[in-house]
N, C-alpha and C positions, 0 to 999 in steps of 0.2 A: 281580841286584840293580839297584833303579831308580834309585837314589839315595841318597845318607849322609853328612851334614855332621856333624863332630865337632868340636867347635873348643875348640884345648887351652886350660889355666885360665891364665891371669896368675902370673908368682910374687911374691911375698912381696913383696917392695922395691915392685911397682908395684901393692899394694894398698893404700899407703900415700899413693899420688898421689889428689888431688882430683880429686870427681868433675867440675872445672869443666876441668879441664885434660883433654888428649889424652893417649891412655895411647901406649905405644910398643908393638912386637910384642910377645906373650910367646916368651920363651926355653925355657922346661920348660912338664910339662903333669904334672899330677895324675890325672888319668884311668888307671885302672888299663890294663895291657898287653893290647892283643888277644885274645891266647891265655887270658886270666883273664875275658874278657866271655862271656855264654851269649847268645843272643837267642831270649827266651821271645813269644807273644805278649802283649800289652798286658793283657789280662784275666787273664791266668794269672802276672801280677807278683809275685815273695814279699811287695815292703808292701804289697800288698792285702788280703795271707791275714791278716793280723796283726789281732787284733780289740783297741778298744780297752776303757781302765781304765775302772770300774765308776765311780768318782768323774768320769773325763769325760766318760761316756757321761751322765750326768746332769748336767753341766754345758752339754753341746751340746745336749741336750732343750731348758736353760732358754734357750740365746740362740737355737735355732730358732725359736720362738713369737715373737720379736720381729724376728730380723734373719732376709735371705735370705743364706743360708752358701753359698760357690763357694772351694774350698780346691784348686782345679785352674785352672792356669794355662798358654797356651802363647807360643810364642816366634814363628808365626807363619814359623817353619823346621824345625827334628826336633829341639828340645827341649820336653817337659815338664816342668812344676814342678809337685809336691802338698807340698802342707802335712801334716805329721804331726804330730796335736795330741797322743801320747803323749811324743813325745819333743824337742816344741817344736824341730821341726827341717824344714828344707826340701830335697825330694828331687829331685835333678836328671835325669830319663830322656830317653836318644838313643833317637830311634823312626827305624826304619825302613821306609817304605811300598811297599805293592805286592810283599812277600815272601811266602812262595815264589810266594802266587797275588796277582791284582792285589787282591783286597777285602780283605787281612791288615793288621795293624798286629801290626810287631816291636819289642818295648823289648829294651836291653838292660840285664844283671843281672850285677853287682851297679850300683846307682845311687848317684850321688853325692850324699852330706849333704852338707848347706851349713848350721851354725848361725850364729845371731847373736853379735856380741861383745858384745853386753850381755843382762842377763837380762831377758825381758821379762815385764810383771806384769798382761799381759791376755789373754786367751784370743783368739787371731786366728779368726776366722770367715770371712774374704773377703780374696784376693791376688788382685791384678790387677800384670799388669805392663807397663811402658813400650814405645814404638813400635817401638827399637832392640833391646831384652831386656837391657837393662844393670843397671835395677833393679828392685824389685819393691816393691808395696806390699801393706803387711799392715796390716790393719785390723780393728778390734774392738768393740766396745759403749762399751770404757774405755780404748782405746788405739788411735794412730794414728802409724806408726812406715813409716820405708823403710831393707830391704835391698837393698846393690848387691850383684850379682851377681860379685863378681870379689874373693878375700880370698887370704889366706896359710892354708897347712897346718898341722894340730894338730899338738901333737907326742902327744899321747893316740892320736889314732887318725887314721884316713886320710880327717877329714873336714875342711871348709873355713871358717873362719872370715872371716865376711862385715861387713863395715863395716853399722850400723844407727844410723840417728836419728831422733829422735822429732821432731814434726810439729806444729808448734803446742799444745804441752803447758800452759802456761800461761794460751791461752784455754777450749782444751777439757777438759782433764785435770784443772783444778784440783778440786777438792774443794767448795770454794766458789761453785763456778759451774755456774748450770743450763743452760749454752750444749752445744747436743748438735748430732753433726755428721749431714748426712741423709744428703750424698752426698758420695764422693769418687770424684775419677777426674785420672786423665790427662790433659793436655792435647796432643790429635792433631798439633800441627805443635812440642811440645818433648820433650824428654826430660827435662827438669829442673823443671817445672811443674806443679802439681797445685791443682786445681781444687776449692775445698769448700765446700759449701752449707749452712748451721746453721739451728738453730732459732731465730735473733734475726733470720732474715729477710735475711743478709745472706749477699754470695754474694763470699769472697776468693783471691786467686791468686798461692800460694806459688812463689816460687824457692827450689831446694835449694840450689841452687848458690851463693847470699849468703846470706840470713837465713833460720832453721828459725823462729825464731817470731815473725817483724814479716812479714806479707803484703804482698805488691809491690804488690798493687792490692786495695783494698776497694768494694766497691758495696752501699749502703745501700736493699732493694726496698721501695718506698713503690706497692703496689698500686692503692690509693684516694685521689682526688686530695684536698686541701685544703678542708675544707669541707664533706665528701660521708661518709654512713658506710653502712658496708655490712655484711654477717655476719662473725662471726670466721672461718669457714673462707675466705673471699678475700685476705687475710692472712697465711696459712699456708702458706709453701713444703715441697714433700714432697722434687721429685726436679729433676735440670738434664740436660743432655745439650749439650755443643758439637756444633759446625754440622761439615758433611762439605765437600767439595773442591767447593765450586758456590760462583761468585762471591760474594756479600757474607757467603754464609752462614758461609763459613769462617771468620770474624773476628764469628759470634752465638755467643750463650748463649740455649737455651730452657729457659725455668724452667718448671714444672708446680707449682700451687696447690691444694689438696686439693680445693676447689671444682670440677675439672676447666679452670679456665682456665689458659690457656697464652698466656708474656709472652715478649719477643726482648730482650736486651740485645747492643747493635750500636751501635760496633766496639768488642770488646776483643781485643788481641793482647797478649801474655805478650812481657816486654823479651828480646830475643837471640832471637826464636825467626825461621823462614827458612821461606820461601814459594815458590814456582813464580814466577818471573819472567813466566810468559805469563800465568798466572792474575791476577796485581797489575795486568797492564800491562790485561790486559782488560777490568775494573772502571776504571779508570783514566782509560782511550777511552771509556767510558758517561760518565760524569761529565762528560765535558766535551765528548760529541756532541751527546746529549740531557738533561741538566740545565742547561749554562749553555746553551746553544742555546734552552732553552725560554723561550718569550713568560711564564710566571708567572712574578712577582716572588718565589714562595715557592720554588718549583722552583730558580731561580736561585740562593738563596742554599741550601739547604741541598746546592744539586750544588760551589757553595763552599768549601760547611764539609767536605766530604766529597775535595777535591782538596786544600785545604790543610793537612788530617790525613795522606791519603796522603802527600804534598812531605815532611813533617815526620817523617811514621812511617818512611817508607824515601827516603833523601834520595837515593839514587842514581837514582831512579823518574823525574824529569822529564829532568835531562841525559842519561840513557840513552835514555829517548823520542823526545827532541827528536834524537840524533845517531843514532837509528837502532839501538843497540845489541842485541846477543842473549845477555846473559849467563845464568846456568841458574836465579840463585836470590837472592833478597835475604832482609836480616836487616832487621829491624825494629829501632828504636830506641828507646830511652825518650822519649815526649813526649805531653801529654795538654793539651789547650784549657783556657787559665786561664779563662777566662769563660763557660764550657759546659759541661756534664754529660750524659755519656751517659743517652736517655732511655728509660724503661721503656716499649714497643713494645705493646700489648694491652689489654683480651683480646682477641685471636685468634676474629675471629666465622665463624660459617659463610656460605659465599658460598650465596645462594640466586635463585630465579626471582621476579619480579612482583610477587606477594601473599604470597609467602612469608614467615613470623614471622620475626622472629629467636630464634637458639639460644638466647639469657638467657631469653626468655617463655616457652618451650615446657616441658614438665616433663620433667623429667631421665629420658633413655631407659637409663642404668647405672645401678645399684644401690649404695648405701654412698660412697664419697667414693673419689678420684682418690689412689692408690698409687705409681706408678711410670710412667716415661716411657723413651719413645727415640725416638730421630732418626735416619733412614738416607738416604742420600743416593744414588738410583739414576738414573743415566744423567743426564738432566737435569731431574730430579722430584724436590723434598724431602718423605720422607714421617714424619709423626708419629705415632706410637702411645701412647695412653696406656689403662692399664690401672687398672680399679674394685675395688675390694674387693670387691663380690661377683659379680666373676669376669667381666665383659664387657672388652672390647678396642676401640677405636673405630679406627678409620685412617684417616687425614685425608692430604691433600696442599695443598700451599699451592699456590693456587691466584695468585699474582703472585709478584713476587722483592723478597728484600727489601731496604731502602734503611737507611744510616746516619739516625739521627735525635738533635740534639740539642736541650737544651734552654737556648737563651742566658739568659744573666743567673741561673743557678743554679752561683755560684760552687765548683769544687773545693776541696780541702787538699789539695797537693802538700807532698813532702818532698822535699829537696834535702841533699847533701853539702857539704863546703867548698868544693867548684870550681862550685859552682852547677850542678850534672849530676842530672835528674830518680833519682832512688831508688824511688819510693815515691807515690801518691797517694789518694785516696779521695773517692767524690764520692757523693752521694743521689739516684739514680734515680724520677722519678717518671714516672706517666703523664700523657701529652697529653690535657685535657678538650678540647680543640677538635675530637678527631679522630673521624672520622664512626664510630658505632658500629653501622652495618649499613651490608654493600656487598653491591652488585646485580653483578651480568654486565656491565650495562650503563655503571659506574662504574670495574669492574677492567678497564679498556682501556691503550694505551701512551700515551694522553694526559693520564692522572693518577698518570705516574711522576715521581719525588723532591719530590711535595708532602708526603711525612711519614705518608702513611698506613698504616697495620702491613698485611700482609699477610693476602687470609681464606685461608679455608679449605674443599678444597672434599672433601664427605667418601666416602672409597671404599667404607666398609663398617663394620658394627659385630658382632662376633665374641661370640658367649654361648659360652664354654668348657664351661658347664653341670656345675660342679667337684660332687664326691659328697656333700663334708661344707663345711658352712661354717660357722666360728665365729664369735663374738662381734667379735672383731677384722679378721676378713676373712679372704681367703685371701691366703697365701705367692706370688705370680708374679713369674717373671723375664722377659726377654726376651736373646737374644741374635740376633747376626749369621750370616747361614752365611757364611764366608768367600769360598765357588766363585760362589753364585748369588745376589744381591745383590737379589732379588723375594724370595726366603727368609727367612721369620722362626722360630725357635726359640723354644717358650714353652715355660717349666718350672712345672712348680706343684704342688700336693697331688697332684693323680690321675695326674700320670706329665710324658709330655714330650708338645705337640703341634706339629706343623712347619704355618706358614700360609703360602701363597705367592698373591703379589696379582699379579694378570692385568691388569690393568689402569692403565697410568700415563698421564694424559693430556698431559704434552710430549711422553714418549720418543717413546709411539704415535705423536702427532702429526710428530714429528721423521723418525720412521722410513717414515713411510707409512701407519700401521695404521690401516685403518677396520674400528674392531672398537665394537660396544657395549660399554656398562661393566660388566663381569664383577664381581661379589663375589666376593673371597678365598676360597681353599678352605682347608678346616682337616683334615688326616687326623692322627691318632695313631699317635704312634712308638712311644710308650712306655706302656706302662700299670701303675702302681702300687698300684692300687684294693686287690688284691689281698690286699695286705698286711696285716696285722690292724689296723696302727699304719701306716695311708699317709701318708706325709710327702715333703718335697720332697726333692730328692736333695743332697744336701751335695756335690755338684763335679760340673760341666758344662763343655764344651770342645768346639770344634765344628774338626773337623781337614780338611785339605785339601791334595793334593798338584799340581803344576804337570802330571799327565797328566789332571786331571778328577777325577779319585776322592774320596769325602769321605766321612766319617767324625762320630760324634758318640762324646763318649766320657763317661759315666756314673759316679759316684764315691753309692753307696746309701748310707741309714741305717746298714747295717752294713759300712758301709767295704769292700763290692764293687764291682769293676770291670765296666762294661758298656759295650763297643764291639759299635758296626752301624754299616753300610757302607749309604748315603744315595746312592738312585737321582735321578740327576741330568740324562741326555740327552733322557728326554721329557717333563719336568717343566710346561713354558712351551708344549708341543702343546696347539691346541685341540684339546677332546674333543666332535666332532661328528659323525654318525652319520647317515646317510641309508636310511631302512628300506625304503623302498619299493625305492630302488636295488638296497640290498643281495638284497633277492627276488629282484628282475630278471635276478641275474646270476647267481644259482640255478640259475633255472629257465636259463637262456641252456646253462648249464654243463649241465643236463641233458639239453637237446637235442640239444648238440652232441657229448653221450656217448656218446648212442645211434647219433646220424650216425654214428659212426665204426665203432662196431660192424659194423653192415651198411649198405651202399650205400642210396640210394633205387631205380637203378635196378635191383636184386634186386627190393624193397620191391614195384615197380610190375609186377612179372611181365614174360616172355617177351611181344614185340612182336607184334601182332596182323597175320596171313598173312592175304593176299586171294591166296583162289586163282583158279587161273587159269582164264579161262571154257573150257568142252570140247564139243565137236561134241555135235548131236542126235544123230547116230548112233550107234551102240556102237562100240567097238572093239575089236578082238581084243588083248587083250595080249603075243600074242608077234609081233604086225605092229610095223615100224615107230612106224606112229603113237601105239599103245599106248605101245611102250616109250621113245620121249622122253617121254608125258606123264610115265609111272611116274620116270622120272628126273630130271622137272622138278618132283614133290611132292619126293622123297628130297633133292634140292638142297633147297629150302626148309624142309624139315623139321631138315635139319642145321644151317643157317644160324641157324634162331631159335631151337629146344626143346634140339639137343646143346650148341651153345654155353653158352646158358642154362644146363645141367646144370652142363657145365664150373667158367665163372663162379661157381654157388654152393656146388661141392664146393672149390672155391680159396679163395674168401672163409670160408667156417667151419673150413676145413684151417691157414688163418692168421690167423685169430682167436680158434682153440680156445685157446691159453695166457694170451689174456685174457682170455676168458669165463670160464675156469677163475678166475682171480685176481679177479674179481668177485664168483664166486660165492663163494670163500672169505673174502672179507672180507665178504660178508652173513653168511656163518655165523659170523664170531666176532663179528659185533655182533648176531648173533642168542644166542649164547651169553655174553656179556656182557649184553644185557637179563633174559637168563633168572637171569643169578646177583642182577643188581641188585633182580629179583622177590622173589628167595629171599630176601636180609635186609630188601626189606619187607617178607615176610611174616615175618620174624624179628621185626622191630620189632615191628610192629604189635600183639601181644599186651604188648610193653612200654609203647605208646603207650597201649594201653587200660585197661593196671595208671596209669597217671598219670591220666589221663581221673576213673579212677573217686578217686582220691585228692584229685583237685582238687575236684570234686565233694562230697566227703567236707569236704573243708577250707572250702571257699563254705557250706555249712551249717551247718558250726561258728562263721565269721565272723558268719554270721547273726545264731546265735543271742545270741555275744557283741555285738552291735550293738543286737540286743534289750534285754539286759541291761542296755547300759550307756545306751538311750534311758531304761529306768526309772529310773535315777540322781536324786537331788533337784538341782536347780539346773541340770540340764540345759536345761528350755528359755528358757533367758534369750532376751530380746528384742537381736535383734543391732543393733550401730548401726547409724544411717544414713550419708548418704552424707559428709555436713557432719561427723559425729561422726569418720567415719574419716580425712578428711582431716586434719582438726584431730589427731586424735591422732597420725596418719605424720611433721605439721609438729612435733611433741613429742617425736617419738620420736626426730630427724632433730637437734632443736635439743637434746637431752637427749645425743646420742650422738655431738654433733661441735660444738657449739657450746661447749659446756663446757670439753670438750677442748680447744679452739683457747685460750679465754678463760685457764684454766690456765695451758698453755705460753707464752701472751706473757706474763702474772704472773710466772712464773718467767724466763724470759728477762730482765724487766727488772730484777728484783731480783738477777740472776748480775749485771747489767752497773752495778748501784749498788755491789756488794761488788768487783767488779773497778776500774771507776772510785777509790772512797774508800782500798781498801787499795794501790791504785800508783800515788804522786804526779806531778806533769808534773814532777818533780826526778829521779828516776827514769829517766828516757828516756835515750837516748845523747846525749851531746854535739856530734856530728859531726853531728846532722841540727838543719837548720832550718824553721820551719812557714812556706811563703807562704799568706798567709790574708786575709781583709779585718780589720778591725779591732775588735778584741775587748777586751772591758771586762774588771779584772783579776777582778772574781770570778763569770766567766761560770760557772766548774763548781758554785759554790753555787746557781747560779739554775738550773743542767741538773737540780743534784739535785735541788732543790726540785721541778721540773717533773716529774720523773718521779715522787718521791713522790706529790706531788697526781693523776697519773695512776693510778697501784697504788693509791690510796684509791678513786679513783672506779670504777677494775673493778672493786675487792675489793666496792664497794660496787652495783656493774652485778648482778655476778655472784649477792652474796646474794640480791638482788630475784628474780632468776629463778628461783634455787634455790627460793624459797620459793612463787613462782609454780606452779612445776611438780610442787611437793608437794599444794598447792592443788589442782590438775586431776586430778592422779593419786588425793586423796582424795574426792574428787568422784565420779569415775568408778567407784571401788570403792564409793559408798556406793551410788550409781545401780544396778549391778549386784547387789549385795547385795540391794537393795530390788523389782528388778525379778525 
């Protein structure tokens, strides 16, 4: 066993403490006894086997087609959590890894139900859960609820009743409102903060911990400045993702706008939440090396506004600085600039060379409108991805770091308690018109840090997933993190799962040494779903990871199967470079030196060439003397070079015979191994030529069906031209996203005159008060009015085009009819 954390449940008494407070040890545990656990593998779990009700199974059809469903959840230690939508209940599995062999994943069975104490009346499709794993959130099309992890025992059965509350119900929830949520998540440095993006454009940041339905902080996104109009999809927020552990970014918010731009909201920190004290103090020394230090007057003051937020946000930050201190970690405080608003950062341009356009001019290289986003934060490179409806990937890096930026004189609305102690604020986010809307190489240098300018972008690669079906609405894609290797990205979608991993970061490189070119992402397929009659995305994904390397992605199907594989990880980041000529060279080297060894060269070159010895003109008697040294002096020389020589080569093949032998038997079985590889091509081959003629057969029939249907009437219409088709893509584009934009803020604004008129400012609590500038007593008659006269004038934008586009469209059909 490698490893197994088990950590027993809370009892009763201390599921009754808030979740703001420290809980104490638990004393008992609920987890059944040892000897009652099995440990199955993870795919072979009994709630897997379980299929579900005919009425859900057609309930989760209808909210796949709109939402991306993740009903697996982990804890980022040896727990899982799946949602079970038969029994609206949540199942608690202890995995253990590296069992019996290192690539296993063990659950054990039986696993713990955890239900909610209240009934819920929406069908949850997505749990994600907090950094700690203390609570979870469940989320749904028509509801928006968190369970904590830690409840009292039923007395029914041996399951766990978990504290649940619902989450801004009476912005989102109501019935009368068309405010719909896009994203929610977690906020990475709380446990008690959750982050959520709506369709009114506004992005606010719940504490669980004080209020479930008054937001701690509101941010109103004003994309397009004052004065300036632009399409409705610029307007439209889809997806957000907070910033990772790299100086400023920790304390952004990146919004993603259907249009594919991408805005920074910086700083916002969540009240109570706690930071790295190296990382605070780091930003902290920049501010005030190089922002007050710098010769600009602009630089100057926003490195200002930017130490005097710090001072304020974490008060311990200067006297700790100033005395030298090392403590591990500071808490943030409520406090927010009365006379500033955090300013909305973008769009996000691409950094380019010389003569290069910029990204607004150029025509859009993804397909269909901007769906989803992420932020990953590797080494010292912040990388973004955002993903297209039909089905491309872009991946960008910012290409500078990014700087606080406010906008003075756009006064907030803070709210205050009776001790005069910040609660609560909101303020309207706009963007900077001053701020240069194309950066060069030459521009992104360290001499035009904290003038306010957003960060570009500089881009690493753009990814065609190339999905098999694409509907009307786009495809289904997720993204997630691999937990081990932080170049790893996990993308789930209709055709299965594909892993992309980017070679290429240009600080880390730079940081590390690497002189590498810029490598494009590779994309290889893990999973493939194609298969299927009815390919769909997979309803729960989870990507696992143990402290020896090993990793894991684990798999939740349409029919509620489990699928775990084991994700090769140690030569993933290896360049893959290959030297062919090399590789020959040391072929042929190894052949030569095969043979060397077989036989000597000096066998090779023969018995050494004898000079014999000169001999008398005279004859000589052979059994004289003279004779017989001479005969003794060949015999010498004859044994010295031809018997040795003998010698020499019956030795060398006497002790080379057991490896010429084992040569030649391994030519014969790769000689008997070709011979069989013959035998089923000759096998095939009569099937290859049964296809051959079928294909053949079938191109002829295609033919003649192509025949057929050139004589068709109305086939040979005259195709448009070039003008015609652009014009109609701009129609097809303003028909199929414009509309839709223009709806949703209609509806948005009319949720927010039905919410405004039915909850009077009498209605509010007592305990807070508004610090504001000064307000005439019947400013909300004048809002309404304003908004109404705004809903006339789209309602009345909107028919124009409608009727526009009926116009073109009957246009086009009369042209073709006629042509």
């Amino acid at each position: 066993m490698r490893f197994n954390f088990d950590i027993p449940e809370p009892t009763s008494k201390e599921a009754l403490t808030p979740p703001s407070q420290p809980r104490s040890p638990p004393s008992s545990t609920t987890t059944p006894a040892n000897d009652e656990i099995e440990w199955l593998p993870l795919q072979n779990h009994p709630i897997f086997s379980s299929a579900p009700s005919s009425s859900s199974s057609s309930s989760n059809n209808n909210v796949q087609r709109n939402r991306n469903r993740n009903l697996m959840a982990w804890d980022g230690a040896s727990r899982l959590y799946y949602w079970d939508i038969n029994t609206q209940s949540l199942h608690r599995i202890s995995l253990r890894f590296g069992e019996p062999d290192p690539t296993s994943v063990l659950a054990a069975s039986p696993s713990k139900v955890m239900r909610a104490d209240v009934e819920l009346d929406f069908i949850v499709d997505r749990i994600t859960i907090n950094r700690h794993g203390s609570a979870l959130l469940l989320e749904g099309s028509n509801g928006l609820c968190v369970m904590y992890l830690y409840g009292r025992s039923s007395s029914k059965d041996s399951a766990v009743i978990c504290r649940t509350i619902y989450v801004g119900s009476d912005l989102y929830l109501n019935t009368n409102n068309a405010i719909r949520t896009l994203k929610v998540s977690w906020h990475p440095y709380s446990d008690t903060h959750l982050g959520i993006l709506s369709s009114d454009s506004v992005f606010r940041l719940y504490d669980l911990s004080s209020a479930l339905e008054q937001p701690e902080q509101e941010y109103y996104l004003q994309p397009v400045s004052r004065g300036r109009s632009r399409n409705a999809s610029s307007i439209c927020p889809v997806d957000f993702s907070f910033g990772g552990d790299h100086l400023w970014d920790r304390f952004s918010v990146f919004v993603l706008f259907s249009d594919g731009a991408v805005y920074i909201l910086c700083p916002v920190v969540p009240f109570g939440s706690v930071y790295k004290w190296e990382s605070v103090l780091e930003i902290y020394s920049d501010a005030k090396s190089f922002g007050v230090q710098s010769g600009s007057s602009k630089a100057f003051s926003n490195a200002t506004l930017a130490i005097s937020w710090l001072e304020a946000t974490f008060p311990e930050l200067a006297r700790q600085a100033a005395e030298g201190g090392n403590q591990p970690a500071l808490e943030s405080h409520p406090y927010a600039l009365f006379d500033a608003s955090v300013s909305l950062q973008g769009p996000l341009h691409k950094v380019y060379h010389g003569s290069e356009e910029d990204s607004e001019l150029k025509v859009t290289e993804c397909e269909g409108r901007a769906v989803s986003f992420l932020y990953k934060a590797v080494s010292k490179d912040s990388i973004l991805v955002t993903v297209w409806s039909g089905g491309q990937l872009q991946i960008d890096a910012l290409a500078d770091e990014i700087q606080p930026v406010w906008m003075v004189g756009n006064h907030p609305r803070i709210s205050v308690d009776s001790q005069n102690r910040i609660v609560g604020f909101a303020m309207i986010c706009e963007t900077n018109s001053n701020e240069l809307s194309v950066v060069t190489f030459e521009q992104s240098s360290d001499k035009n840090i904290w003038l306010g300018h957003s960060p570009p972008l500089l881009r690493l690669g753009t990814v065609d997933l190339a999905l098999p079906g694409k509907t009307e609405t786009g495809s289904t894609i997720s993204l997630f993190i691999d937990p081990l290797i932080p170049e790893r990205i996990y993308c789930i979608h209709n055709g299965g799962v594909d892993s992309i991993v980017l070679h290429f970061l240009p600080f880390t490189n730079q940081k590390n040494g690497i002189d590498d070119d810029m490598r494009a992402p590779t994309v290889q397929s893990v999973l493939n779903t194609c298969q299927v009659e009815s390919s769909s995305s997979l309803y729960g994904f989870v990507a696992l990871a143990d402290p020896f390397g090993s990793c894991w992605i684990v798999g939740l199907t349409s029919g509620f199967e489990c699928i775990v594989l084991g994700m090769e990880s140690w030569d993933l980041l290896l360049p893959a470079r290959v030297d062919k000529n090399k590789k020959f060279e040391s072929l042929e080297e190894n052949m030569v030196t095969g043979d060397a060894t077989i036989i000597s060269k000096e066998l090779l070159t023969g018995p050494k060439v004898v000079i014999v010895p000169p001999t008398s003109p005279n004859p000589v008697a052979a059994d004289s003397i003279e004779g017989r040294s001479t005969l003794h002096q060949y015999f010498k020389l004859f044994h010295e070079n031809y018997v040795e020589y003998a010698h020499k080569v019956y030795f060398e093949l006497k002790h080379h015979g057991p490896q010429l032998k084992k040569i030649i038997d391994e030519q014969h079985s790769r000689l008997r191994e070709a011979q069989q590889k013959l035998a089923k091509v000759e096998e095939k081959q009569e099937k290859l030529e049964n296809r051959i003629d079928h294909a053949i057969q079938t191109h002829g029939l295609l033919e003649e069906r192509l025949i057929n249907l050139r004589k068709l009437p109305g086939i040979h219409k005259k195709p448009l031209s070039k003008a015609e088709r652009e014009f109609k893509m701009e129609l097809d584009k303003f028909r199929g996203l414009e509309l839709d934009a223009l709806r949703t803020t209609i509806e948005a604004i009319n949720g927010r005159i039905k919410r405004y008129s039915s909850s009077p400012q009498s209605k509010r609590p007592n305990q807070r008060r508004q610090i504001a500038g000064r307000r005439k007593g019947n400013s909300e008659d004048d809002e309404i009015s304003h908004l109404k006269s705004s809903i006339a004038k789209l309602s009345l934008v909107n028919s124009e085009n409608t009727k526009k586009v009926k116009l073109v469209d009957s246009a086009l059909r009369n042209r073709e009819s006629t042509s």
